[in-house]
N, C-alpha and C positions, 0 to 999 in steps of 0.2 A: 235484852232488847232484840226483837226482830232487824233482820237485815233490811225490809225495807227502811223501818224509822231511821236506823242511821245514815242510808242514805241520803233520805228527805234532809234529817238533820244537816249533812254535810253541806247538800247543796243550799241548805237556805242560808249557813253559814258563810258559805260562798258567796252568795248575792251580797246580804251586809258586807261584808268585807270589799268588794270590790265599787259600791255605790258607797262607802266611808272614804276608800283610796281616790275614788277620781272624783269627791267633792272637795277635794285639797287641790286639783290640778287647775281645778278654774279658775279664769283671772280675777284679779283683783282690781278694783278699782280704785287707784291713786292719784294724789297728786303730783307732779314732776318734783317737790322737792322728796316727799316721800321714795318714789321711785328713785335719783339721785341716792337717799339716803342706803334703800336699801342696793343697791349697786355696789356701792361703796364698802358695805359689808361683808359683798362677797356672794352675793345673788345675783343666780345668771337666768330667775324666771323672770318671765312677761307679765307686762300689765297693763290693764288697762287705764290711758289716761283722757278725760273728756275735757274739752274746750272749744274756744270759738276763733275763727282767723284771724287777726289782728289787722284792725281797719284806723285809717286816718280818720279824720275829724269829720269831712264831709261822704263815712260809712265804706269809704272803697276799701277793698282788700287791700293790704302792702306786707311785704315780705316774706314774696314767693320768689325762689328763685330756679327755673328750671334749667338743668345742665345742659352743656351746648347739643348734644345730641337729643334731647328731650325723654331721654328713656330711663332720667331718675328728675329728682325736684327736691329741695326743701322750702320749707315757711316757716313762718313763726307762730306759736299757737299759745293762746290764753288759757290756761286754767281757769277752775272754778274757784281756785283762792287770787288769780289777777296776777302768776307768776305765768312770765313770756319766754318761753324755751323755742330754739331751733329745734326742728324736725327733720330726720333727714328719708327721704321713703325711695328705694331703688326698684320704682318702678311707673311707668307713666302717670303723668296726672289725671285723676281720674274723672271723668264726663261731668259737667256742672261741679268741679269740686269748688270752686270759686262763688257758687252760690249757697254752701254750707251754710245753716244756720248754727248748726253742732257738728263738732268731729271730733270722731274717737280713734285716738289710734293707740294700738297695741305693741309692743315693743319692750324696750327696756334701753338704758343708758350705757354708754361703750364711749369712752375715752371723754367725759362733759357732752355727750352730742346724742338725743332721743334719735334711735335707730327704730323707725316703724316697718313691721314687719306687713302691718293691716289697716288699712283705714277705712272706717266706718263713719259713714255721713247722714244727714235729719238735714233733708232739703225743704226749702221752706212749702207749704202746701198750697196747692193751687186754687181750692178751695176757701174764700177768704171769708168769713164771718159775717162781715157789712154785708159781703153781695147774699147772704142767704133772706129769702122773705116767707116765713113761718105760714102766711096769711095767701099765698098765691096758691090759684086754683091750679086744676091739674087737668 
């Protein structure tokens, strides 16, 4: 074989091999007891877990608790199976987090307590449905 072709060969062998390697590194998306489970085992990656804030009866947030210095918080957050885990995120609360419709946060479990490293939010949209009319002129 020519020198080029093994070149080429090497480097295209390069690419698969490295887009194979960091399709493993992306998180995962779990549930808290999953993520618990795997903690437990002996896993110190991240993952992602989605839920919604945990509200009283009459829809208000409850069980946010931010540190006296306000420069970490925890809450409590629902999963998508309706298991209610503390949160704890060491770093301000972030702008409208309290009107989260969905929140993701990434992390992993460290002594029973979800340590979020990232929290990602789906604020609800301003744009409402009712008020759109299909039929107005322009």
């Amino acid at each position: 074989m020519k020198k080029q072709y093994i070149f080429i060969l090497v480097i295209v062998a390069a690419v698969v091999a490295f887009i194979f390697a960091t399709s493993f590194d992306a998180g995962s998306y779990v549930t808290f007891n999953e993520a618990k489970e795997l903690a437990d085992n002996g896993s110190d990656k991240q993952y992602h877990v989605v839920g919604e804030l945990k509200k009283d009866a009459s829809g208000e947030v409850i069980g946010i608790h931010p540190s006296p210095d306000k420069l970490s918080f925890s809450f409590t957050l629902v999963d998508d199976n309706k298991e209610e885990k503390q949160v704890f995120y060491n770093e301000p609360m972030p702008q409208d987090f309290m009107k989260s419709e969905k929140v993701v946060v990434v992390g992993s479990f460290r002594q029973n307590v979800f340590v979020a490293d990232q929290i990602l939010m789906k604020c609800p949209s301003k744009y409402q449905e009712e008020n759109l009319n299909p039929n107005a002129q322009l």
